[in-house]
Structures are given as structure tokens and as C-alpha cells.
N, CA, C and O atoms as a GROMACS GRO file, in nm:
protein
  512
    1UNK      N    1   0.084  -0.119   0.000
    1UNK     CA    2   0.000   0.000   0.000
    1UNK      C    3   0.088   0.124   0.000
    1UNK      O    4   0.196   0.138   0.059
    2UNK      N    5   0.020   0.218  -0.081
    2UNK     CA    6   0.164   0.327  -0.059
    2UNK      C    7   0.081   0.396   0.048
    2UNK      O    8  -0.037   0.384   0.080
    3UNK      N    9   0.212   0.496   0.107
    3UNK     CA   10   0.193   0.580   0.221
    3UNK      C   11   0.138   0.690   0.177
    3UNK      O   12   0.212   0.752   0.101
    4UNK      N   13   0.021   0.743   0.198
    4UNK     CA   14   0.000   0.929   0.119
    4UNK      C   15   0.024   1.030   0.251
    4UNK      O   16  -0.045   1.033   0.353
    5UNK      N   17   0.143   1.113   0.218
    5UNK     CA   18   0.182   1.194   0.322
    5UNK      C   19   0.049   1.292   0.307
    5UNK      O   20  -0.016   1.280   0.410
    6UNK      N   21   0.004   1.356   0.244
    6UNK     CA   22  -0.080   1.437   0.179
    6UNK      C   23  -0.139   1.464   0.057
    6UNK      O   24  -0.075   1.400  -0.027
    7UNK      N   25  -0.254   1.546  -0.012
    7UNK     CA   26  -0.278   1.540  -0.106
    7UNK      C   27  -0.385   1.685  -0.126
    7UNK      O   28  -0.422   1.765  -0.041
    8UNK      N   29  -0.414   1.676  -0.281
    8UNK     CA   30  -0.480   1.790  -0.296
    8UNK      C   31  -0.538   1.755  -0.449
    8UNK      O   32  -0.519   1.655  -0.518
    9UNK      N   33  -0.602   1.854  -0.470
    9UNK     CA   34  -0.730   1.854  -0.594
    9UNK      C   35  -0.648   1.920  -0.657
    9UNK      O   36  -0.610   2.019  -0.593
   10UNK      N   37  -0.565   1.900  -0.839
   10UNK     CA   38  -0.526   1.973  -0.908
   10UNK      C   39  -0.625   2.013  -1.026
   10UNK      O   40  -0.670   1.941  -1.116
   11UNK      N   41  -0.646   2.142  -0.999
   11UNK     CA   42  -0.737   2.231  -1.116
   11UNK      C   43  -0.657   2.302  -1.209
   11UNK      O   44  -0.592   2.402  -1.177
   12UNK      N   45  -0.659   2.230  -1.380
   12UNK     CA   46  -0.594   2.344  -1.458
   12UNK      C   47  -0.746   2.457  -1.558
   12UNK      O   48  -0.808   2.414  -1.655
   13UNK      N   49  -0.757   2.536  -1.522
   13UNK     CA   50  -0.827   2.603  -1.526
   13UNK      C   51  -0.836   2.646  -1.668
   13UNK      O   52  -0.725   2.624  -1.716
   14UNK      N   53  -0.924   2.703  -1.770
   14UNK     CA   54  -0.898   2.810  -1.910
   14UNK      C   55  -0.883   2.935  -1.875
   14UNK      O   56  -0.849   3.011  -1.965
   15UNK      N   57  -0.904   2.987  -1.746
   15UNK     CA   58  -0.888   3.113  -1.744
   15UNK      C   59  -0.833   3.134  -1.586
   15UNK      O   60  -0.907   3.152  -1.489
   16UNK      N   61  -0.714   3.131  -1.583
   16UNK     CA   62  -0.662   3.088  -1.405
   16UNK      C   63  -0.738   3.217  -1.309
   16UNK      O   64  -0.810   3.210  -1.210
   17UNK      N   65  -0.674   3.364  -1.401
   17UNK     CA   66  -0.743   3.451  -1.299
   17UNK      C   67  -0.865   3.460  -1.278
   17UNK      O   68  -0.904   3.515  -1.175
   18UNK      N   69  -0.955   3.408  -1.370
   18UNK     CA   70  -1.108   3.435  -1.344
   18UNK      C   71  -1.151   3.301  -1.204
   18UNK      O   72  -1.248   3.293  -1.129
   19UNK      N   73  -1.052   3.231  -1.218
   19UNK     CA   74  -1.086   3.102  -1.162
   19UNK      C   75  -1.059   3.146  -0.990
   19UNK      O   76  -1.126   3.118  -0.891
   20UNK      N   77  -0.947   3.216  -1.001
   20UNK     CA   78  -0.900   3.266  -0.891
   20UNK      C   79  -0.996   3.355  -0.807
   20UNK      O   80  -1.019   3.333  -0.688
   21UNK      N   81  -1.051   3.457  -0.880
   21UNK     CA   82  -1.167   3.515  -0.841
   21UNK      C   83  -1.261   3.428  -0.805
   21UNK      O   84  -1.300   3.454  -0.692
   22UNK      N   85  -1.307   3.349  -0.847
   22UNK     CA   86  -1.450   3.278  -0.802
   22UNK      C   87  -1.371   3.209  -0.663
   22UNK      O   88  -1.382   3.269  -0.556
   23UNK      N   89  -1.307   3.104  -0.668
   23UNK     CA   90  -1.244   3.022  -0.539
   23UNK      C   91  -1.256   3.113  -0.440
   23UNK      O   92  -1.345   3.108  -0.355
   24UNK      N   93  -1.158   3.208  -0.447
   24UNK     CA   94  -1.067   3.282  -0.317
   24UNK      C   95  -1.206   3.428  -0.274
   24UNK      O   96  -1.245   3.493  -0.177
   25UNK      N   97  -1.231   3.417  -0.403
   25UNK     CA   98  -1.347   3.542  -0.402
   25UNK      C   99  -1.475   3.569  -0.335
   25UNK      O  100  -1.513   3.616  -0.228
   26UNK      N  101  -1.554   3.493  -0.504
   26UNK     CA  102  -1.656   3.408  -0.446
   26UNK      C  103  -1.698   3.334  -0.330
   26UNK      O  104  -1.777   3.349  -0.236
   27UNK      N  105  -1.607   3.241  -0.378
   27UNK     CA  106  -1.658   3.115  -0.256
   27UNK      C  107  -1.596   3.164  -0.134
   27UNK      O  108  -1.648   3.107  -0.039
   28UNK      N  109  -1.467   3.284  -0.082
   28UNK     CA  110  -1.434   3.303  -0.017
   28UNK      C  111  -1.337   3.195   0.052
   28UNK      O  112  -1.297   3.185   0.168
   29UNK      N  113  -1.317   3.134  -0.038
   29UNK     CA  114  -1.185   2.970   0.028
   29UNK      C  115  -1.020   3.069   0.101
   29UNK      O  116  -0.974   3.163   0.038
   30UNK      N  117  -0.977   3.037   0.193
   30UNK     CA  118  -0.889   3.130   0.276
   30UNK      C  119  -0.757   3.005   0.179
   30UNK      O  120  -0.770   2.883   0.170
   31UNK      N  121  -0.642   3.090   0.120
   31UNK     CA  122  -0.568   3.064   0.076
   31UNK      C  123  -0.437   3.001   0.159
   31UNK      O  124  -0.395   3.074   0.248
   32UNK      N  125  -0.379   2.892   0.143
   32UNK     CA  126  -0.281   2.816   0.177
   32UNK      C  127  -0.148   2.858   0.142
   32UNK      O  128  -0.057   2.887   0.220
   33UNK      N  129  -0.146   2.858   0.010
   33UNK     CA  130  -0.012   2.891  -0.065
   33UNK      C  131   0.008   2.942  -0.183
   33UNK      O  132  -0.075   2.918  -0.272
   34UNK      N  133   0.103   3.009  -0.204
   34UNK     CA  134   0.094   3.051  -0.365
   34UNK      C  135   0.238   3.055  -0.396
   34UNK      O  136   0.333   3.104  -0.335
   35UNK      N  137   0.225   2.969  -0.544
   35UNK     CA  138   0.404   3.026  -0.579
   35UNK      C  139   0.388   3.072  -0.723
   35UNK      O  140   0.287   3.117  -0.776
   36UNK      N  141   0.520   3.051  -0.781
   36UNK     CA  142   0.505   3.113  -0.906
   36UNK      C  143   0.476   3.216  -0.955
   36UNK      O  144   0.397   3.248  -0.866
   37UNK      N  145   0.472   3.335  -1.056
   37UNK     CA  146   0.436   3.417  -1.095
   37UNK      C  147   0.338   3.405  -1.221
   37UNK      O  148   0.310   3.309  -1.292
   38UNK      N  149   0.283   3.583  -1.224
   38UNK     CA  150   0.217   3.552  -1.343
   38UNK      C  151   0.105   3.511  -1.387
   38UNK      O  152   0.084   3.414  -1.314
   39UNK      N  153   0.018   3.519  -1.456
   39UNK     CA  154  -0.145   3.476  -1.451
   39UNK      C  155  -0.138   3.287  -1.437
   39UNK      O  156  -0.238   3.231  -1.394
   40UNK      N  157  -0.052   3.228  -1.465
   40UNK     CA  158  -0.097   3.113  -1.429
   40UNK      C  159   0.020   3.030  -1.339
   40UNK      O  160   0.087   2.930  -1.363
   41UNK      N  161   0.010   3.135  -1.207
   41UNK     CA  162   0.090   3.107  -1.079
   41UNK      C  163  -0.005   3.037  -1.048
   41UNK      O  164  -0.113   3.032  -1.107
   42UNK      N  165   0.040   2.955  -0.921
   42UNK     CA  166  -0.036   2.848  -0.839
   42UNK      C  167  -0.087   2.956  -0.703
   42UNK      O  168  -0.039   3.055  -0.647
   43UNK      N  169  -0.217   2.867  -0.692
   43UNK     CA  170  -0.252   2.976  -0.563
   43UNK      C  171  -0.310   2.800  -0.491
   43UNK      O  172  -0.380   2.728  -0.562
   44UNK      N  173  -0.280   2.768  -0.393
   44UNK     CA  174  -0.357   2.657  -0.283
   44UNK      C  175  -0.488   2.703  -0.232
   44UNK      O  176  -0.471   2.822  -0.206
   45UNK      N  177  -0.586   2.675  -0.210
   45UNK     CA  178  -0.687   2.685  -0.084
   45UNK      C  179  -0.704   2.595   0.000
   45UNK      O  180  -0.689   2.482  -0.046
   46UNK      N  181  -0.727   2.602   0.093
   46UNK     CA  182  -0.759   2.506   0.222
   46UNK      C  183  -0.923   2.514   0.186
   46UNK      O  184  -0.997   2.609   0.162
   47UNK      N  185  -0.946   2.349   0.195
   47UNK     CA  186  -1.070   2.231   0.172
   47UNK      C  187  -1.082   2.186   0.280
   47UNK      O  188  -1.023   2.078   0.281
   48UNK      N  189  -1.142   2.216   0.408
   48UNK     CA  190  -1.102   2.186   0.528
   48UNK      C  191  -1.020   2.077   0.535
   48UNK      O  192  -0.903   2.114   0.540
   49UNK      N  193  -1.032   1.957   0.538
   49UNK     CA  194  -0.902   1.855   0.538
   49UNK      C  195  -0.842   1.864   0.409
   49UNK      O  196  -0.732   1.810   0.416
   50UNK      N  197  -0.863   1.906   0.298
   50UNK     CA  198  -0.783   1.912   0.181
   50UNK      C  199  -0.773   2.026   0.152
   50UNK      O  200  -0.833   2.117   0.209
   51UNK      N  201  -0.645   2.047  -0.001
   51UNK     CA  202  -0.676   2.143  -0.057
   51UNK      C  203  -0.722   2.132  -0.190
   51UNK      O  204  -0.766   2.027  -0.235
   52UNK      N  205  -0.709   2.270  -0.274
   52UNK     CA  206  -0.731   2.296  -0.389
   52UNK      C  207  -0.633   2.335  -0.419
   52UNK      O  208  -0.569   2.418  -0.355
   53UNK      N  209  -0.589   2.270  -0.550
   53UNK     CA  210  -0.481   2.419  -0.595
   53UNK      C  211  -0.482   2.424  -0.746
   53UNK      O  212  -0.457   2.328  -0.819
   54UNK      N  213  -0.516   2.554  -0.790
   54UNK     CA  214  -0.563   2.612  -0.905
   54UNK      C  215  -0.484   2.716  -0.942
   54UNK      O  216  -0.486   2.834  -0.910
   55UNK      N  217  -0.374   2.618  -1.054
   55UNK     CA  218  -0.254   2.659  -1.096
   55UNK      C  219  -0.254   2.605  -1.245
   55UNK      O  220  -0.343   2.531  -1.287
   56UNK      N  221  -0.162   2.640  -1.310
   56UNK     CA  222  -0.159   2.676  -1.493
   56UNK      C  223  -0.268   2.700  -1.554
   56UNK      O  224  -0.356   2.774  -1.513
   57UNK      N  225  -0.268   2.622  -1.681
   57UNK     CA  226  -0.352   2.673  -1.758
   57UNK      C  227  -0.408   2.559  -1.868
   57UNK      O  228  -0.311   2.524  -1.936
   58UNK      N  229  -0.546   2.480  -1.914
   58UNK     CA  230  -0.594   2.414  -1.988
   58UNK      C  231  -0.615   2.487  -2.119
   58UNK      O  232  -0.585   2.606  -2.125
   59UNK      N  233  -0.656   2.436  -2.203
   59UNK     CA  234  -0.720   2.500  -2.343
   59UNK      C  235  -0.849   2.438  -2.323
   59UNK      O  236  -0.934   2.480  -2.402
   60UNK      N  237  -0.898   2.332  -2.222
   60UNK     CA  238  -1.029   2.268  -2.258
   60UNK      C  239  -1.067   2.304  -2.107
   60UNK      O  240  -0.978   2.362  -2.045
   61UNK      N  241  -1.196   2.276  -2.035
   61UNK     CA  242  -1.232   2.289  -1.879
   61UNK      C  243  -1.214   2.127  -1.874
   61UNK      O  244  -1.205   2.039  -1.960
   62UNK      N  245  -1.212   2.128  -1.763
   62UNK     CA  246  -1.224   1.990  -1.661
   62UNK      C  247  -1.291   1.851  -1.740
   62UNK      O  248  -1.381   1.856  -1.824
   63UNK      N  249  -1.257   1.790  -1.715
   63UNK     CA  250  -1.347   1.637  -1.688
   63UNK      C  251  -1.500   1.655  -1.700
   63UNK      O  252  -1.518   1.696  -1.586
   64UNK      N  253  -1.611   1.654  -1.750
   64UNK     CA  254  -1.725   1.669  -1.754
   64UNK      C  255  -1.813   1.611  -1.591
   64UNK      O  256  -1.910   1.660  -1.534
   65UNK      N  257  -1.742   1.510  -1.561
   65UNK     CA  258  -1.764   1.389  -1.447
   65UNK      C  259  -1.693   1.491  -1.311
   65UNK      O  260  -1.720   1.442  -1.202
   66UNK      N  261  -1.623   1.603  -1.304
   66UNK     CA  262  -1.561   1.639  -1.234
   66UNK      C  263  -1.660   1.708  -1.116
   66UNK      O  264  -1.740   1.797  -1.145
   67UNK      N  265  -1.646   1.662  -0.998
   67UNK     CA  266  -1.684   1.732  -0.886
   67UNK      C  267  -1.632   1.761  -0.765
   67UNK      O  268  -1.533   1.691  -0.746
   68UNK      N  269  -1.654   1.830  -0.679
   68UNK     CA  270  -1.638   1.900  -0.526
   68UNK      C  271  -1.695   1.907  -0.469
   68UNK      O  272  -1.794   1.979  -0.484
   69UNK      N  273  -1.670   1.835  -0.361
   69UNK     CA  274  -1.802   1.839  -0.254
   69UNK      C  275  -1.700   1.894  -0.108
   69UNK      O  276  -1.593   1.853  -0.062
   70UNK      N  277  -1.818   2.031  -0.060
   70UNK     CA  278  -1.753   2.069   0.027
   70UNK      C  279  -1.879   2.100   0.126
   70UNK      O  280  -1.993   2.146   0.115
   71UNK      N  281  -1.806   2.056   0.217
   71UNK     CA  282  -1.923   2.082   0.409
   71UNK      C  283  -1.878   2.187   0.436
   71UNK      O  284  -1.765   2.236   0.441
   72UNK      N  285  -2.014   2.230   0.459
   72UNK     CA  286  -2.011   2.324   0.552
   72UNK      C  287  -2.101   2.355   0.684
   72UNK      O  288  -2.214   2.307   0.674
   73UNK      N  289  -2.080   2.415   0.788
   73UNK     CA  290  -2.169   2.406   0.913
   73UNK      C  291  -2.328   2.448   0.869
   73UNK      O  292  -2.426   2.395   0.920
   74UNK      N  293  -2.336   2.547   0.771
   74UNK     CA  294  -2.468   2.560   0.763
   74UNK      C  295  -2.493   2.661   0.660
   74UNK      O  296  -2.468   2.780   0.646
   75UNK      N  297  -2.583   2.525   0.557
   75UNK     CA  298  -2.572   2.547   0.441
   75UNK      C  299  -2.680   2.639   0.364
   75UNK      O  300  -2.678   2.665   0.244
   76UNK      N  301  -2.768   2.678   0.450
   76UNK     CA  302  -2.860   2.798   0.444
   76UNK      C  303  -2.801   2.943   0.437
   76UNK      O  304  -2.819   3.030   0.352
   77UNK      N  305  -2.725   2.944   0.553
   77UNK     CA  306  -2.633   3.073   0.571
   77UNK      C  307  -2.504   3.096   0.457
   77UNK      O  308  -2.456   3.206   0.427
   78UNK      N  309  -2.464   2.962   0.402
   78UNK     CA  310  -2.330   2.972   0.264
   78UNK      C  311  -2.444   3.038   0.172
   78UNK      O  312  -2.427   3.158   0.148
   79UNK      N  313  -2.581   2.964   0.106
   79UNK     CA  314  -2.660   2.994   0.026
   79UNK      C  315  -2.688   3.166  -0.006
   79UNK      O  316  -2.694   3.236  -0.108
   80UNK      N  317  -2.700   3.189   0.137
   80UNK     CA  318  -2.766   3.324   0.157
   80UNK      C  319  -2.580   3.443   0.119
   80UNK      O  320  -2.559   3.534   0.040
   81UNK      N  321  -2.500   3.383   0.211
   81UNK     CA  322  -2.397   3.451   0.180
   81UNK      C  323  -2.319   3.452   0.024
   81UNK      O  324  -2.243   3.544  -0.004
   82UNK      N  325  -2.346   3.346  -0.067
   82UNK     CA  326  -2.297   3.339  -0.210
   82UNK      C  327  -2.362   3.378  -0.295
   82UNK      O  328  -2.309   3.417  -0.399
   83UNK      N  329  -2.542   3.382  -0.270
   83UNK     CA  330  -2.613   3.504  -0.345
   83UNK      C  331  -2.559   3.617  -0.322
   83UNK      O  332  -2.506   3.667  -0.421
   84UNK      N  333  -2.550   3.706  -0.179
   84UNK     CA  334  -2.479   3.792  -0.213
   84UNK      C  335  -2.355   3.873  -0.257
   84UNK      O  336  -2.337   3.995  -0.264
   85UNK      N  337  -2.270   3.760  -0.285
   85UNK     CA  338  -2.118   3.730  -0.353
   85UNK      C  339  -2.143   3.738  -0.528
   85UNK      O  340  -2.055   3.744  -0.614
   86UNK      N  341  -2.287   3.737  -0.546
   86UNK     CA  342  -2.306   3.726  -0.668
   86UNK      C  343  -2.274   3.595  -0.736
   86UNK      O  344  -2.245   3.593  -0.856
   87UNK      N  345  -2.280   3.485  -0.662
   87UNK     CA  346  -2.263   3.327  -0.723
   87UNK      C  347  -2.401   3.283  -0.784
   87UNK      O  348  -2.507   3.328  -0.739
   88UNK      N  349  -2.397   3.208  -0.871
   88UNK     CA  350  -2.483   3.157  -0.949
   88UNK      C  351  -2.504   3.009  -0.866
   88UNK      O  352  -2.438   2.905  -0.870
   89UNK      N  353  -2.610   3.043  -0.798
   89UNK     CA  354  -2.685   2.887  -0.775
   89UNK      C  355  -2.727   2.767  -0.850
   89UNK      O  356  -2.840   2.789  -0.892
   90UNK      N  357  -2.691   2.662  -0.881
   90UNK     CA  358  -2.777   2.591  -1.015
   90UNK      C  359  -2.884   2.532  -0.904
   90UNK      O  360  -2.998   2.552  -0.947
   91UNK      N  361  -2.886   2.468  -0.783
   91UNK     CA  362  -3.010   2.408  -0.745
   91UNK      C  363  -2.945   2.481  -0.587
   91UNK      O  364  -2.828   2.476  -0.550
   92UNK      N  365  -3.048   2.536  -0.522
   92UNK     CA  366  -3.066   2.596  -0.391
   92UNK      C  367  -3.070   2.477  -0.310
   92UNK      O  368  -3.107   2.368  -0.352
   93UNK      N  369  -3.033   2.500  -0.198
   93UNK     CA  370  -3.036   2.406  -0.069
   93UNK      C  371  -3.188   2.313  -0.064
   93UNK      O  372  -3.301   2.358  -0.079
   94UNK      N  373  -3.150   2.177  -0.039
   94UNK     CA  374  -3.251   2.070  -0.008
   94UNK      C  375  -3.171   1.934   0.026
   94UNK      O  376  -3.070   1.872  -0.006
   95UNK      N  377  -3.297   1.930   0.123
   95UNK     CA  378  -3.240   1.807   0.206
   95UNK      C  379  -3.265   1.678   0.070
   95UNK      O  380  -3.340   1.690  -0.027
   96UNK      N  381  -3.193   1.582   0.098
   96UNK     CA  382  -3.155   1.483  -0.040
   96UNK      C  383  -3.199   1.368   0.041
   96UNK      O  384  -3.167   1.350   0.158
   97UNK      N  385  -3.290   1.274  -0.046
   97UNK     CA  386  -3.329   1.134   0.017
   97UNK      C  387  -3.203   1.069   0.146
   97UNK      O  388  -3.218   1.018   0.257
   98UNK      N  389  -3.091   1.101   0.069
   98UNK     CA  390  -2.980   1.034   0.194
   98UNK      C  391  -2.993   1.092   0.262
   98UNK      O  392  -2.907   1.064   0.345
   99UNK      N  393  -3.053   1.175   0.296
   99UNK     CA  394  -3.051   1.312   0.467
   99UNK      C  395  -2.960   1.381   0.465
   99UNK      O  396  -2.939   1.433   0.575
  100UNK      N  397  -2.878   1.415   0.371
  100UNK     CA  398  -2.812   1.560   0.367
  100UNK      C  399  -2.849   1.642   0.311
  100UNK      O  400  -2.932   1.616   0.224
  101UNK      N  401  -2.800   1.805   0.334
  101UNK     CA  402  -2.891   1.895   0.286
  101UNK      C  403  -2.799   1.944   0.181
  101UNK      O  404  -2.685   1.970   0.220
  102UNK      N  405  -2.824   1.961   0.063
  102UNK     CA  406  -2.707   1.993  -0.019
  102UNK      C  407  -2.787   2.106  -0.123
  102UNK      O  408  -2.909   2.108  -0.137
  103UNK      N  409  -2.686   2.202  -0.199
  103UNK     CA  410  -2.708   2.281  -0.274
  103UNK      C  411  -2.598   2.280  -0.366
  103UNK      O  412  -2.491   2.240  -0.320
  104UNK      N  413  -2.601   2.318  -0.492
  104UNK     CA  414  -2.521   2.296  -0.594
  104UNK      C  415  -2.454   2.480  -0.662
  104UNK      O  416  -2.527   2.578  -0.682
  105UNK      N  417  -2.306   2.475  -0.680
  105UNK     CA  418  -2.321   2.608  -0.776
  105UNK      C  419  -2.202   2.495  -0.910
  105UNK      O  420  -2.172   2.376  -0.912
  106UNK      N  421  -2.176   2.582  -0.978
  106UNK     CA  422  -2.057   2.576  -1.073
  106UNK      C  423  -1.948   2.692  -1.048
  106UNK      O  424  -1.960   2.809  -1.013
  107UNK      N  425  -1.846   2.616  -1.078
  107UNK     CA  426  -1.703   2.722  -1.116
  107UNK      C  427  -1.723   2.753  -1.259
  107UNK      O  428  -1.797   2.697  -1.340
  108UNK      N  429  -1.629   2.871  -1.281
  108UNK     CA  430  -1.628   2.922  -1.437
  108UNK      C  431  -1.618   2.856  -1.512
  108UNK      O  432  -1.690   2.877  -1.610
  109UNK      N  433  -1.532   2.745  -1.517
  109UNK     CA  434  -1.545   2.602  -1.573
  109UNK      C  435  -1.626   2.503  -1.593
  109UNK      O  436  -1.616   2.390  -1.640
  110UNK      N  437  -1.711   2.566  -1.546
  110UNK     CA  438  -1.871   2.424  -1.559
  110UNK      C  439  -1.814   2.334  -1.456
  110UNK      O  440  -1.908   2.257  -1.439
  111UNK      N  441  -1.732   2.300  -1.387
  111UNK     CA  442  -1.700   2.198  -1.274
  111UNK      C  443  -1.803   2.235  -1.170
  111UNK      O  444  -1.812   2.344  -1.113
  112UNK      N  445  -1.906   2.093  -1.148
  112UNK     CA  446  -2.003   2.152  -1.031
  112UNK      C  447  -1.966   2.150  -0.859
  112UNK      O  448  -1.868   2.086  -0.821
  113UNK      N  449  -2.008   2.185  -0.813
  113UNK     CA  450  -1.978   2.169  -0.644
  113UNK      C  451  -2.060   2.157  -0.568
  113UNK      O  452  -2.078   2.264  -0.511
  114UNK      N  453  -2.132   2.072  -0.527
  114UNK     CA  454  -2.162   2.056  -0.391
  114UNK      C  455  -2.131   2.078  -0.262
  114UNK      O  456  -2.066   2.003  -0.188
  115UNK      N  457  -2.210   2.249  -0.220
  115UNK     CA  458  -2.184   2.250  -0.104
  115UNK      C  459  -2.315   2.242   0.039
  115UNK      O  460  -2.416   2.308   0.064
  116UNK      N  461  -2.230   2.100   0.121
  116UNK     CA  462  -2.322   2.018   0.192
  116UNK      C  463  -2.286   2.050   0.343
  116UNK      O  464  -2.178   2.087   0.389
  117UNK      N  465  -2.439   2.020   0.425
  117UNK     CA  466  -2.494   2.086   0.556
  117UNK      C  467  -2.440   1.844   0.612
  117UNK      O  468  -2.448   1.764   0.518
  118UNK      N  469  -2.425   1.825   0.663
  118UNK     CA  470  -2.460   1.702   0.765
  118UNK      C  471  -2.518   1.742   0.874
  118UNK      O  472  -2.455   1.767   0.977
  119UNK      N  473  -2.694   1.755   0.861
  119UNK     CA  474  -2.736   1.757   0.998
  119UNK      C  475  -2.718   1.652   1.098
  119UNK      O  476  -2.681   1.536   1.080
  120UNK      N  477  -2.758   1.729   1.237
  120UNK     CA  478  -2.705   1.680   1.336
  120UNK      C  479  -2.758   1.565   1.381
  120UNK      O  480  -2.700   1.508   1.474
  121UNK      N  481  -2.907   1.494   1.313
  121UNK     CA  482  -2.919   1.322   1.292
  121UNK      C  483  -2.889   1.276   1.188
  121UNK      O  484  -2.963   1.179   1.176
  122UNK      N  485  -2.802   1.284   1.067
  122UNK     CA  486  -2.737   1.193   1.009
  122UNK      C  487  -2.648   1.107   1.036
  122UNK      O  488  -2.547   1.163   1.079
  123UNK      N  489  -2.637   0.976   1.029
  123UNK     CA  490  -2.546   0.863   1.020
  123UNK      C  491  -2.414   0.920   1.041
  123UNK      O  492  -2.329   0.896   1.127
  124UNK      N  493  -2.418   1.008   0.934
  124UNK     CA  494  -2.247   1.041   0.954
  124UNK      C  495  -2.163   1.120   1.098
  124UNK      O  496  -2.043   1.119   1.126
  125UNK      N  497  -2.292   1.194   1.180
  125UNK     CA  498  -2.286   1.219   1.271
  125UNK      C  499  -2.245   1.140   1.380
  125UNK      O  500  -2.167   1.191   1.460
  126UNK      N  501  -2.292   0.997   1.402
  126UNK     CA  502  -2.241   0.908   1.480
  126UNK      C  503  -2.107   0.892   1.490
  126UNK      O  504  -2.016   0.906   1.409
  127UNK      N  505  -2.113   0.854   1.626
  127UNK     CA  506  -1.936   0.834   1.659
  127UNK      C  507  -1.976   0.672   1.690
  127UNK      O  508  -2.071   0.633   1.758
  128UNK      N  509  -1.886   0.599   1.628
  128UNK     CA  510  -1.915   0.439   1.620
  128UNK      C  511  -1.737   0.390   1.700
  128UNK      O  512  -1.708   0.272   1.717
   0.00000   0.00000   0.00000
């Protein structure tokens, strides 16, 4: 088995700075690291246990299949705070047959994201 010291989500973006804006902007993701110069420098975000890092540059967007799913404490209050960030909602917050409450946006890239509530009787809540 190999050992994974760590890891992270690599995004090559078509348009790094616009991409940069939505992440760090938008979504307000608090930045980890950045190196490199130049419009298609690397910038990290912290994913609560992971990151992101949305660095160079594609000619095509993402994987069609490509997603992000990110928790958050409460997914009414992200909703309410990314309308007024000016984010484009594709489906508003609802609780999902599995009992999580999830709402959907896209990055500039058409890459969708799921960002999800675990209320406090879901399964996943249990400490086993």
C-alpha cells in the first residue's frame, strides 16, 4: 500500500485569474499557498481537510464527471452569503433522500460543487 503523506485537488483552469476570483473570491476559500508568478501562478486553498490548488492553464475545462463536494456548518447561511457574492446557484439548498442537505453552484469552468450541511441526525454524525 503506498503511504499518502498528503494530497490535494489539481485544477488546470482556461482562465486561471477568473478562476481565482470565483475560489478565493466568491466562494471566499482562505488561501494556503501561492508560488510562481504571473497569470498562471499556483494559488492553494484550504478544503477543510484538503486542498485545492488552481494553478496553470488548460485549453479545454475539466473532466465533464468532475466534482467538489464541500461541508459546511450551515448550508442555508453559505446559500444566503454566495447570493450575495453574486454566485450563481444551479439548485438551492434541499435536504436529499440520503438526509443531507445539499445545494449545488458551478465554477467558471462548468465543474459543479456541492456545497453540503450534515445535519445533526445523520449517520455520519455518529461516533461508532
Amino acid at each position: 500500500m503506498v503511504h499518502v503523506l498528503g494530497s490535494r485537488v489539481l485544477l488546470r483552469p482556461t482562465d486561471p485569474d477568473r478562476s481565482r476570483a470565483f475560489y478565493g473570491g466568491a466562494l471566499g476559500l482562505a488561501v494556503y499557498r501561492e508560488f510562481g508568478t504571473g497569470p498562471e501562478r499556483g494559488t492553494v486553498y484550504f478544503l477543510g481537510g484538503g486542498f485545492l490548488e488552481v494553478s496553470g492553464r488548460s485549453e479545454h475545462p475539466p473532466a465533464p464527471g468532475m466534482r467538489l463536494w464541500l461541508q459546511v456548518s450551515d448550508v442555508q447561511a453559505a446559500y444566503e452569503e454566495l447570493l450575495e457574492r453574486g454566485v450563481a446557484v444551479s439548485r438551492p439548498p434541499m435536504r436529499e433522500p440520503w438526509g443531507l442537505i445539499e445545494m449545488w453552484v458551478e465554477d467558471p469552468d462548468g465543474v459543479s460543487i456541492a456545497v453540503v450541511e450534515v445535519p445533526a441526525d445523520h449517520p455520519l454524525r455518529l461516533r461508532v
